[in-house]
N, CA and C atoms as an extended XYZ file, in Angstrom:
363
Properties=species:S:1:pos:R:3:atomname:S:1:resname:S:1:resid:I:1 pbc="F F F"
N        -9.863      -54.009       42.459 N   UNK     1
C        -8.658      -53.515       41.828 CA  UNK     1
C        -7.763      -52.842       42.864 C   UNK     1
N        -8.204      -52.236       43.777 N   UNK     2
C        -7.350      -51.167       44.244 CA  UNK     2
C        -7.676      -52.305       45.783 C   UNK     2
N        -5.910      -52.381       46.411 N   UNK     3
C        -6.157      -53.078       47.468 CA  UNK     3
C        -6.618      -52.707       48.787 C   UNK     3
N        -5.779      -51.623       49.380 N   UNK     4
C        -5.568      -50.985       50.700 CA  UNK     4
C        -5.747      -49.676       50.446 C   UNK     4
N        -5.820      -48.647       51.493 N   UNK     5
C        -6.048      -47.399       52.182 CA  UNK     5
C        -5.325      -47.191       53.252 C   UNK     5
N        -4.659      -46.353       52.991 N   UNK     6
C        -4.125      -46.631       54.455 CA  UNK     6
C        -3.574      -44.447       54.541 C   UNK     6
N        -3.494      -44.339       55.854 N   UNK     7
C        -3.316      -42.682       56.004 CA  UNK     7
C        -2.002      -42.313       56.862 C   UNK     7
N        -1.654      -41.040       56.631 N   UNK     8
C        -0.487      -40.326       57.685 CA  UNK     8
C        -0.627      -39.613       57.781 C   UNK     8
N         0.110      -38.624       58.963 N   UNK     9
C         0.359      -37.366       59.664 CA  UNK     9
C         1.670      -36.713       58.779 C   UNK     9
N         2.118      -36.409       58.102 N   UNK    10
C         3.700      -35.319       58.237 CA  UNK    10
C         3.258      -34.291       58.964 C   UNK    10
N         3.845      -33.752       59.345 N   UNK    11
C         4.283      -32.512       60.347 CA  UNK    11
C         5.686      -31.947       60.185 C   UNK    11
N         6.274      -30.691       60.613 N   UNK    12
C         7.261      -30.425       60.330 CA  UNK    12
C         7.860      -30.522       62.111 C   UNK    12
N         6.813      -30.652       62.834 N   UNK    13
C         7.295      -30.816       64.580 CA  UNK    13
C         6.880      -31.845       64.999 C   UNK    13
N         6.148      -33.189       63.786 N   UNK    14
C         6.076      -34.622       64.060 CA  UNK    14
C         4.880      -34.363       65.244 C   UNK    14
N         4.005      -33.726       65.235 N   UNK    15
C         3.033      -34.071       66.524 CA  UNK    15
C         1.897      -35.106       66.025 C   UNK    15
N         1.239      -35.223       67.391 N   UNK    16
C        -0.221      -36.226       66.836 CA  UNK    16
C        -0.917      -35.299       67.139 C   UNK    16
N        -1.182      -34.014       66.920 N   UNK    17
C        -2.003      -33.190       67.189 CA  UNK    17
C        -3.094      -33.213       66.269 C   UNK    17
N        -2.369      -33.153       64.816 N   UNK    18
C        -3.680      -33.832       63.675 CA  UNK    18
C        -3.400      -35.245       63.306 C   UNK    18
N        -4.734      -35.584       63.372 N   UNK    19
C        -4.983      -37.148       63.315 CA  UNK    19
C        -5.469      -36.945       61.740 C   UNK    19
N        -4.818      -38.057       60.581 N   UNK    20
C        -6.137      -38.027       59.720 CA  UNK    20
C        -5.963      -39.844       59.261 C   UNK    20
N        -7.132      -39.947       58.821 N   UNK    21
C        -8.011      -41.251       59.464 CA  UNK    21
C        -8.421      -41.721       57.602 C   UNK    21
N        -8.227      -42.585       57.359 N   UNK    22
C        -8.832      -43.489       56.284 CA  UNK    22
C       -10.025      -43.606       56.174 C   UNK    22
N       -11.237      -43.222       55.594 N   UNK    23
C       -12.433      -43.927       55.448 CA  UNK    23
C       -12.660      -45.338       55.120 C   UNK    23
N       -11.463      -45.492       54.094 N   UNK    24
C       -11.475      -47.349       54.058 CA  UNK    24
C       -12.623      -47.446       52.575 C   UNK    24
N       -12.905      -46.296       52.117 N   UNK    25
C       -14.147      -46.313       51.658 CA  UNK    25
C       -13.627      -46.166       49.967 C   UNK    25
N       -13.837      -47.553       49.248 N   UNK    26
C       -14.106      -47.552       47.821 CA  UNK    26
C       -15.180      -47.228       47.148 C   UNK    26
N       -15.195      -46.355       46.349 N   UNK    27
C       -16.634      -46.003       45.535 CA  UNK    27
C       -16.042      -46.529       44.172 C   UNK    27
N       -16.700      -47.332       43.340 N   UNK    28
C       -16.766      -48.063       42.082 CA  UNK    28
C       -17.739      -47.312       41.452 C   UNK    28
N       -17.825      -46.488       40.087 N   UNK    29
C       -18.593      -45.645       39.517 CA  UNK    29
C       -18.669      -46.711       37.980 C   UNK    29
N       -19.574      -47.515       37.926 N   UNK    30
C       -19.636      -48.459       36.384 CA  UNK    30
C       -19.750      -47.304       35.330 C   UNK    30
N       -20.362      -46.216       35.948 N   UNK    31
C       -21.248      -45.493       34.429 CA  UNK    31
C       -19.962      -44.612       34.095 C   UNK    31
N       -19.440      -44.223       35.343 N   UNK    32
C       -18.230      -43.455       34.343 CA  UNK    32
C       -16.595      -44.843       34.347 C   UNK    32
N       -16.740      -45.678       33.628 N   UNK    33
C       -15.774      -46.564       33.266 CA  UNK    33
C       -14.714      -46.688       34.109 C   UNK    33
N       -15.262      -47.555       35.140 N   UNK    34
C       -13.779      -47.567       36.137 CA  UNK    34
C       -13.530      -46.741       37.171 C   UNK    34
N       -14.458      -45.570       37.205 N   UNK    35
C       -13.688      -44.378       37.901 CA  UNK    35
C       -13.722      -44.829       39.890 C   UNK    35
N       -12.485      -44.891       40.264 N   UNK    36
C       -12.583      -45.395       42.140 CA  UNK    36
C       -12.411      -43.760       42.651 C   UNK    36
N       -12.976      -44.141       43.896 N   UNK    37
C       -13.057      -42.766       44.329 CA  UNK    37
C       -12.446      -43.532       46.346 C   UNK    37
N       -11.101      -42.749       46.082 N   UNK    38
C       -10.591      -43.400       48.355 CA  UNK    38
C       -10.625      -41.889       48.317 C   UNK    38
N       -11.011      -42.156       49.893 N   UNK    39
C       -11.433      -40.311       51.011 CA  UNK    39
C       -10.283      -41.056       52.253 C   UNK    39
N        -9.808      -39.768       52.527 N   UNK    40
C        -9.692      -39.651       53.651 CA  UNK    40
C        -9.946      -38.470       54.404 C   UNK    40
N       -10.112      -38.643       55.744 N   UNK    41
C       -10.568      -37.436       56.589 CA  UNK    41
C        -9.954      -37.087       57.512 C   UNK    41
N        -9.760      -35.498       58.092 N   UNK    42
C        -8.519      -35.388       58.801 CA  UNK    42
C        -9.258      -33.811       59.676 C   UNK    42
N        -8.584      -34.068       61.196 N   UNK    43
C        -8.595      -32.929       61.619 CA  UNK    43
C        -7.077      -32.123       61.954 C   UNK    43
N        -7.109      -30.427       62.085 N   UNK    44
C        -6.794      -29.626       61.799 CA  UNK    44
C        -7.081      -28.231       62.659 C   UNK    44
N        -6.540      -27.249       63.141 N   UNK    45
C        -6.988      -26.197       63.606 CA  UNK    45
C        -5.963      -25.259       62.085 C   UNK    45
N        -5.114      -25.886       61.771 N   UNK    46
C        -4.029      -24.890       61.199 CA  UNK    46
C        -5.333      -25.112       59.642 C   UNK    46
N        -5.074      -23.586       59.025 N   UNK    47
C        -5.474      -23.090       57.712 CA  UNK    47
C        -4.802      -23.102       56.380 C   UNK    47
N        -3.008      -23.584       56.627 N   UNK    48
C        -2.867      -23.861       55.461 CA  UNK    48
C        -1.832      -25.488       55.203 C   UNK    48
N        -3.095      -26.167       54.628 N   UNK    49
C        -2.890      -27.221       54.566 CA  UNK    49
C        -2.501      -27.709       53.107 C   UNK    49
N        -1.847      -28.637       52.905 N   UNK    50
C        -1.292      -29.650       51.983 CA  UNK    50
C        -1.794      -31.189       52.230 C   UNK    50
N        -2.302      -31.623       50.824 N   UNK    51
C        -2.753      -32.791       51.401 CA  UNK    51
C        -2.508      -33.735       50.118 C   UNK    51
N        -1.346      -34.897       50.113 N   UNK    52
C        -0.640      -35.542       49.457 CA  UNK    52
C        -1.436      -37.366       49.095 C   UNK    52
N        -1.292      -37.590       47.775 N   UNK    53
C        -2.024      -39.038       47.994 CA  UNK    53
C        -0.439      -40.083       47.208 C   UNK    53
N         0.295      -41.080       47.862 N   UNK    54
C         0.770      -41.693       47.070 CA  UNK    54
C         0.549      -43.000       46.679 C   UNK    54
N         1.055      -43.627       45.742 N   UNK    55
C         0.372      -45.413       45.582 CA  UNK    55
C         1.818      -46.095       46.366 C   UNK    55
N         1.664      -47.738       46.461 N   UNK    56
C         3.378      -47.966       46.327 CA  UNK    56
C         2.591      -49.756       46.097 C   UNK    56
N         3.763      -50.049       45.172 N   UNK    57
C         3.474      -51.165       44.531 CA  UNK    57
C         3.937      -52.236       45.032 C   UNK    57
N         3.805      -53.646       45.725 N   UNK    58
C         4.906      -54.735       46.322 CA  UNK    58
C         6.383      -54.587       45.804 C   UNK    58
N         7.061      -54.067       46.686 N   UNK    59
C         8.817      -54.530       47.020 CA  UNK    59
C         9.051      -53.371       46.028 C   UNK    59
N         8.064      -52.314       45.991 N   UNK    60
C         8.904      -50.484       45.929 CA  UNK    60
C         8.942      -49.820       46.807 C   UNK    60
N         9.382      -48.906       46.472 N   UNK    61
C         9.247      -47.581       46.887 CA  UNK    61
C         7.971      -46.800       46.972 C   UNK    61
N         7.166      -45.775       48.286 N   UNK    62
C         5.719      -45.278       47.678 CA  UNK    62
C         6.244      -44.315       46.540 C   UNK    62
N         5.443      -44.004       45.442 N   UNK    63
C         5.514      -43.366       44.210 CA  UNK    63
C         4.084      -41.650       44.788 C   UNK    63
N         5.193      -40.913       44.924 N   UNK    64
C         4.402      -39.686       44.612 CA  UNK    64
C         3.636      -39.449       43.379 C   UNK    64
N         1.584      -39.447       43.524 N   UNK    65
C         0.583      -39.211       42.660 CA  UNK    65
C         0.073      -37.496       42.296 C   UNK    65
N         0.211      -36.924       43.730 N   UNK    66
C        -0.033      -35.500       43.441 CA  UNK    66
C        -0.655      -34.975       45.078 C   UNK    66
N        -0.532      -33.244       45.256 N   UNK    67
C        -0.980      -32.843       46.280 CA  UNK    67
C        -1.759      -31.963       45.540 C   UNK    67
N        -2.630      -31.572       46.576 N   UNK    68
C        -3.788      -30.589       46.350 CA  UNK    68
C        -4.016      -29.841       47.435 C   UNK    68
N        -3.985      -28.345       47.569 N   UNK    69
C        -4.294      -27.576       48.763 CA  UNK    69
C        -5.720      -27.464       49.270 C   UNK    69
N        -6.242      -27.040       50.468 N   UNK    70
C        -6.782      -27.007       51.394 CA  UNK    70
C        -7.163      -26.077       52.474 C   UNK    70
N        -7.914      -25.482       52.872 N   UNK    71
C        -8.485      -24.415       53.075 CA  UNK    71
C        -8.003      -23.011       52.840 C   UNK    71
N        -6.847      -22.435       53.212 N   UNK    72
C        -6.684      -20.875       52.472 CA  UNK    72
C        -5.613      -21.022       51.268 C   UNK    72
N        -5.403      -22.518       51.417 N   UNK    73
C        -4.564      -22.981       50.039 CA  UNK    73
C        -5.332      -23.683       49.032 C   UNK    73
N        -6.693      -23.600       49.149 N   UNK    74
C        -7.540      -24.223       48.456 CA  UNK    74
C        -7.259      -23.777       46.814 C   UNK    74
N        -7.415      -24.517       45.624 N   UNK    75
C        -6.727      -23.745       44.509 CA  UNK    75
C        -5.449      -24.218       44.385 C   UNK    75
N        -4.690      -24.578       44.584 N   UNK    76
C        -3.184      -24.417       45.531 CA  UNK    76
C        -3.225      -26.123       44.446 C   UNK    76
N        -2.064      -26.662       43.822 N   UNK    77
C        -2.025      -27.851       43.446 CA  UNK    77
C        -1.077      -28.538       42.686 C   UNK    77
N        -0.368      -29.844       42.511 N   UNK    78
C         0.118      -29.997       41.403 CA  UNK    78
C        -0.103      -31.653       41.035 C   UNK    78
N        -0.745      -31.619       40.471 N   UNK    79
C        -1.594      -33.530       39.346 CA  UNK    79
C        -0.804      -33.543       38.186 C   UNK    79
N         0.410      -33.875       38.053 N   UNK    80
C         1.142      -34.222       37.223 CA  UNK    80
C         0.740      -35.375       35.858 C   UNK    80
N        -0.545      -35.975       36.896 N   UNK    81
C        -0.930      -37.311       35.922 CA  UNK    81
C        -2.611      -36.881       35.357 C   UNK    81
N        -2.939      -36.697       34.014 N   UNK    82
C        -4.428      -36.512       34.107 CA  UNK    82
C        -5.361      -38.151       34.759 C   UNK    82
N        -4.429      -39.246       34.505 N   UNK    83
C        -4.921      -40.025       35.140 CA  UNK    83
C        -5.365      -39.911       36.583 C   UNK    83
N        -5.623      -39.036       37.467 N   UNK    84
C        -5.754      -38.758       38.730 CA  UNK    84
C        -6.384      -37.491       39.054 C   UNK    84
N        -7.626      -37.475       39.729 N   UNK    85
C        -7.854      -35.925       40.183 CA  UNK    85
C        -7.889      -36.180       41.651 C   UNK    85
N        -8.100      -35.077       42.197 N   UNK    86
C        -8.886      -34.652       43.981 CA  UNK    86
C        -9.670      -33.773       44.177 C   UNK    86
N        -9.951      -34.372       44.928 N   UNK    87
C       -10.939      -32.755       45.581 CA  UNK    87
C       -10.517      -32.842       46.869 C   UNK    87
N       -10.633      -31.437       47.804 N   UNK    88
C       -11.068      -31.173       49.057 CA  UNK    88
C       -12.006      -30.658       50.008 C   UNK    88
N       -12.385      -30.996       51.005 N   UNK    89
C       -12.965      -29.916       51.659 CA  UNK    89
C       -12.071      -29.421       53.086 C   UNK    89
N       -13.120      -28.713       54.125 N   UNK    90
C       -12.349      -28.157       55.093 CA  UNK    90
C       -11.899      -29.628       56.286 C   UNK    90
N       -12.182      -30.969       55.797 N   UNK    91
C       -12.375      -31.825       56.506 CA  UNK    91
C       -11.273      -33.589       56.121 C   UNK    91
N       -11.651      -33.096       54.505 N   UNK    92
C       -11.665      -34.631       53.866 CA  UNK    92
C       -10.604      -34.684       52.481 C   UNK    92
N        -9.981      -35.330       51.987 N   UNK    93
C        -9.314      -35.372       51.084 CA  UNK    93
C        -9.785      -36.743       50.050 C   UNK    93
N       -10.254      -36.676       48.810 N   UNK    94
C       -10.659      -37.486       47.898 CA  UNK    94
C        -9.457      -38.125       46.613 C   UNK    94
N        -9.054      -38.770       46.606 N   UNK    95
C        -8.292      -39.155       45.187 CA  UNK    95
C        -9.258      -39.906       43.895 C   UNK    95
N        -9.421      -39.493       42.767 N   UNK    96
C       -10.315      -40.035       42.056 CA  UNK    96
C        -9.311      -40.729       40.829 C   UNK    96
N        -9.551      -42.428       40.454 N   UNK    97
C        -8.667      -42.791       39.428 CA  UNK    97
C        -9.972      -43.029       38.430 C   UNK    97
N        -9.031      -42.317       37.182 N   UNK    98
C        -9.861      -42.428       36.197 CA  UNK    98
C       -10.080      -43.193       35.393 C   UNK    98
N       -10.842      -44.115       35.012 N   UNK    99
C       -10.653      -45.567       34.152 CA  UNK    99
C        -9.411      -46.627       34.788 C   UNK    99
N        -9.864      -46.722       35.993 N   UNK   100
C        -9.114      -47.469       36.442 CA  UNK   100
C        -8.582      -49.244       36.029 C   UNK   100
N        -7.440      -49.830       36.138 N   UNK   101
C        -7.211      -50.705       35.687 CA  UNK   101
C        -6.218      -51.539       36.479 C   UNK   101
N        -6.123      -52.802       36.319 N   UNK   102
C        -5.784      -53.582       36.835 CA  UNK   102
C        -4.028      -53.044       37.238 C   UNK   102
N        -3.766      -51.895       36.895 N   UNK   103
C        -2.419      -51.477       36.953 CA  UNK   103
C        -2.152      -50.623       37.813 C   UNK   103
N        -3.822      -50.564       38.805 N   UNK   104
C        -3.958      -49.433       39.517 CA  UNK   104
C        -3.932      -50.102       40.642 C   UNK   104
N        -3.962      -51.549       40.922 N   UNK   105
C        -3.705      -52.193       42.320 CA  UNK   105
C        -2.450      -51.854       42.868 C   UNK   105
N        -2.891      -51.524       44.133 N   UNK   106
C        -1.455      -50.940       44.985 CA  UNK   106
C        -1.696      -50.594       46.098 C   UNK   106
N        -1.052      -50.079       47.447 N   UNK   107
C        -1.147      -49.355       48.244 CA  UNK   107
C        -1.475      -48.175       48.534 C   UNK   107
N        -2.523      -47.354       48.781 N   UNK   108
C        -2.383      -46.046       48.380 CA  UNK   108
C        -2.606      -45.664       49.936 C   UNK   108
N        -1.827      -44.324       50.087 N   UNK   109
C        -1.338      -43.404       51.232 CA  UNK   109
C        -2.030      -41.698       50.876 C   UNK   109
N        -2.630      -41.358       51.942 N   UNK   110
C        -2.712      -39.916       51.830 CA  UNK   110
C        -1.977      -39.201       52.943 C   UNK   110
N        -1.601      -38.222       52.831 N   UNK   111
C        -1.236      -37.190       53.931 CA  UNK   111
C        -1.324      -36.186       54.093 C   UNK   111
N        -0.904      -35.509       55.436 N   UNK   112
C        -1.384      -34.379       55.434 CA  UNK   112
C        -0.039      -33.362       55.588 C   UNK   112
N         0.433      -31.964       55.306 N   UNK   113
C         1.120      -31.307       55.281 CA  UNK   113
C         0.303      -29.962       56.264 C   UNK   113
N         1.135      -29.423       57.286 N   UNK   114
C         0.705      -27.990       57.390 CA  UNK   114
C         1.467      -27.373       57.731 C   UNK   114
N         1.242      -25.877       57.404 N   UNK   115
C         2.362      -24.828       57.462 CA  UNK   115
C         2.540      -24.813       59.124 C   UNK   115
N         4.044      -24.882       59.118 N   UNK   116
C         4.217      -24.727       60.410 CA  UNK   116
C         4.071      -23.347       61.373 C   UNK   116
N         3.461      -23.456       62.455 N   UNK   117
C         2.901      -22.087       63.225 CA  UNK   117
C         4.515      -21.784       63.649 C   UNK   117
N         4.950      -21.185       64.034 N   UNK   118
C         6.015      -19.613       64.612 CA  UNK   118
C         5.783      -18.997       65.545 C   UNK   118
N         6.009      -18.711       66.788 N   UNK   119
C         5.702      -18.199       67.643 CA  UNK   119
C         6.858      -17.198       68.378 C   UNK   119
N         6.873      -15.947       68.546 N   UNK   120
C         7.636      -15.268       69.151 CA  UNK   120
C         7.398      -15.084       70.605 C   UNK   120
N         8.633      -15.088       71.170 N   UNK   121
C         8.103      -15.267       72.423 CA  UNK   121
C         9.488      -13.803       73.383 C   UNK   121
């Protein structure tokens, strides 16, 4: 059902300083009806993170699904769709579709957001 995985960086200073990386990894759950589970994994020194998953369908636009915060933003969230949860850890970002369906094939994108550091000098 679900085609691709695929990951990004945002930054607000565009660096490759954090990399985060696709697992590539579909989990198919039969017993709970449908439920897919894509990870991605990402490194980080910064503590307050944002971490975004979107779908995008052939010849759209990607469609914003929801962000979920991440280590001192952990808690931190907004899932507009109950069709969709996440989880995080200090490492990895999960999107879970719930009873998934043939309407759920698409592109899906995660990313990462972090508060930008400030430095006085």
């Amino acid at each position: 059902i679900i085609h691709q995985l695929h990951s990004s960086s945002c930054s607000s200073y565009k660096t490759l300083e954090n990399p985060i990386t696709s697992d590539q990894t579909l989990v198919f759950d039969e017993e709970e009806t449908n439920r897919v589970t894509l990870s991605c994994s990402y490194e980080t020194s910064s503590e307050k993170i944002d971490l975004y998953w979107y779908r995008q369908y052939p010849n759209s636009e990607p469609q914003y699904i929801l962000w979920k915060g991440a280590r001192s933003r952990d808690g931190e969230s907004d899932i507009p769709d109950p069709h969709f949860e996440s989880s995080t850890t200090r490492t990895s970002t999960e999107l879970i579709i719930k009873a998934a369906t043939l309407k759920d094939s698409a592109l899906y994108y995660c990313a990462l957001w972090k508060d930008p550091v400030i430095q006085s000098f």
